[in-house]
N, C-alpha and C positions, 0 to 999 in steps of 0.2 A: 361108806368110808368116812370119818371123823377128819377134821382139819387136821388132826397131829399123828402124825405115826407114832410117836415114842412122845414122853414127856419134855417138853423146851427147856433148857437151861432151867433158871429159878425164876424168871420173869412172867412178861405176857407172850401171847404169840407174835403181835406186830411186834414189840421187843425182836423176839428171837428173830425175825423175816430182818427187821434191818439190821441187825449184827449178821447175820448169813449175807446180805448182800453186801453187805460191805468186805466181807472175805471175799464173795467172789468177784468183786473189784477191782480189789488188792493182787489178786490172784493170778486173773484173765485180764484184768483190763478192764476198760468198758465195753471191749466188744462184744465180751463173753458176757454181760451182763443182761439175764431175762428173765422170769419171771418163772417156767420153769427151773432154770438154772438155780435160782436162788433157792426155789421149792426144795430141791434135790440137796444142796447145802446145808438148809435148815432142818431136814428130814418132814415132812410135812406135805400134807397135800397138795398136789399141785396147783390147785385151786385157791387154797391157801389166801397168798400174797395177793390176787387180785379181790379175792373176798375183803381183805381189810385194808388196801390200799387202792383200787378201781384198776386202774394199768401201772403200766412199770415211770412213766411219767410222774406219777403223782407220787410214788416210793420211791424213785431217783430225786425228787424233790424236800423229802422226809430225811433224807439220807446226806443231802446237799445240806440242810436244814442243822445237819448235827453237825458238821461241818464247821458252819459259822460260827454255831455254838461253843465249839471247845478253841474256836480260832479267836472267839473275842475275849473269853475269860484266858486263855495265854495270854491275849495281849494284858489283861486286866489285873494278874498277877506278875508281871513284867513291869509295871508302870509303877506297882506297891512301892513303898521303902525307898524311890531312888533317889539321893541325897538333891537334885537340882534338875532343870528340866534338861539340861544338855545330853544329863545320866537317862533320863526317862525315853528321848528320843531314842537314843542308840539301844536301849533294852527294846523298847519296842518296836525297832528296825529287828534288830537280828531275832525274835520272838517272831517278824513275819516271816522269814525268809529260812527258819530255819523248820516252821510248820512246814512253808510249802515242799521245803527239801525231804521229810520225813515221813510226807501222807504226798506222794506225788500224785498218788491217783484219785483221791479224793479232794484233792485239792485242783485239779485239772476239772471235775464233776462240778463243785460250785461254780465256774463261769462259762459251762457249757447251758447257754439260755435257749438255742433251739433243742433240749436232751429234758430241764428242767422246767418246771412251771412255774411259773412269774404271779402265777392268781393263788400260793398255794400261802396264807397264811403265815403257816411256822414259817416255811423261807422269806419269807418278808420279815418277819418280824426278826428272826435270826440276821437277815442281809443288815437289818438298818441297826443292828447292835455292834455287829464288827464294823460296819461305817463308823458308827461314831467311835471307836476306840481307837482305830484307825486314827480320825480326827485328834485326837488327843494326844499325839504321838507331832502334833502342830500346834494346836489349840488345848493347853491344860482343862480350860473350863467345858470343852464340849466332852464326851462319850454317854451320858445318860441318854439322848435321844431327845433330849429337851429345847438344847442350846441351839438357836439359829446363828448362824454363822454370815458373817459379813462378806463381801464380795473377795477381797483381797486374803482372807483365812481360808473358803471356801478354795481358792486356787494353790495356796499352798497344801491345802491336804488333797486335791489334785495332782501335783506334781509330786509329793510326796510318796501318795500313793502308788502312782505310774511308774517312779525309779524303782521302789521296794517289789512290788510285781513284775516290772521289766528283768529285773537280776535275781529273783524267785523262777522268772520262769526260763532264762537263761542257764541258769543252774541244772535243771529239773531238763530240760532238753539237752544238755553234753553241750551247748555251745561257747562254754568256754574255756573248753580242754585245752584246742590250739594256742591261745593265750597264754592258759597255766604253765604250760611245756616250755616256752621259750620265756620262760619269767625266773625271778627267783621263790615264787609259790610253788612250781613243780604243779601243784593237784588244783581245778577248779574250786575247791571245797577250800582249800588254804587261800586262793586269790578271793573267793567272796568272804571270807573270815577278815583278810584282811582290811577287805572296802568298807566291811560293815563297823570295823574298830575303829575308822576314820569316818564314819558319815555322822553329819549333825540335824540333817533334814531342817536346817535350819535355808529355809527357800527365801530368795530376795529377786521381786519383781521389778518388772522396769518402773511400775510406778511407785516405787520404793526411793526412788531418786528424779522423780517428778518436779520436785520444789528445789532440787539442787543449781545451783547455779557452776 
């Protein structure tokens, strides 16, 4: 028996294994996700997915990997064109929070580290691209991967970061239906619409008022 039962899409076969895994997902969950499972998706040998990716660790990695990829160029077409940096934070607030509302399960996959592999390359090289775009969403000059970052920038795209993931992941779990309900947003979806039309991610630490008298 041949790796492919039938001809893949237009692509490669690993192509075609991470697009089938990422349906099954989408689909199932992660729980449903293995290496058969995916075989079965992509129509292909079972054997397949672990011939060009070792076990399902190293293609939940590839898959994580793509991930960051299409989460840092949102943030990086988000950030284009916007008249002042007040404008660029809040695009690139509501660019995070509305990936993670729109790929819940793939977006749950990138920060499962005991599920993904931390030695795999592309997701490193992927992780430290969406960090820094991230960063720039605080620090105009950082996203290339270049810029070191001072102690006090470095904390703000910490706390940055934290808020816009905390109410991404708030969203993406139903935890703030009860909220919405007794609000005048009505839906979770209209109360994070609204925080994100008001956030400046503009973060002021205590040693911001250090030299204040």
């Amino acid at each position: 028996m041949t790796d492919e039962k039938r001809p893949y899409h237009h692509g490669s076969l690993p192509e075609a294994v991470l697009e089938a895994a990422e349906r099954v997902l989408v689909r199932d969950g992660l729980a449903g996700v293995g290496l058969r499972a995916i075989a079965r998706e992509a129509q292909v040998s079972h054997t397949a997915p672990k011939h060009h990716f070792g076990d399902l660790a190293n293609l939940l990695s590839e898959l994580a990997a793509r991930g960051y990829q299409r989460l840092a160029a949102a943030l990086f077409r988000a950030a284009e064109n916007c008249a002042d940096d007040a404008a660029r934070r809040r695009a690139m607030a509501k660019t995070y929070v509305h990936f993670a509302a729109e790929h819940p399960q793939l977006f749950g996959l990138m920060f499962r580290n005991e599920i993904i592999s931390l030695t795999n390359q592309n997701l490193l090289t992927a992780m430290r691209r969406a960090m820094f775009m991230m960063a720039r969403s605080v620090a105009s000059q950082a996203g290339d991967g270049q810029i070191a970052l001072d102690d006090a920038t470095a904390m703000r795209v910490t706390v940055a970061w934290a808020y816009l993931h905390g109410l991404a992941t708030l969203l993406i779990d139903k935890r703030l239906n009860g909220i919405a309900r007794v609000s005048p947003f009505e839906t979770a979806q209209a109360l994070v619409e609204g925080v994100l039309e008001q956030v400046t991610l503009t973060i002021h630490l205590p040693s911001d008022n250090h030299h204040e008298s």
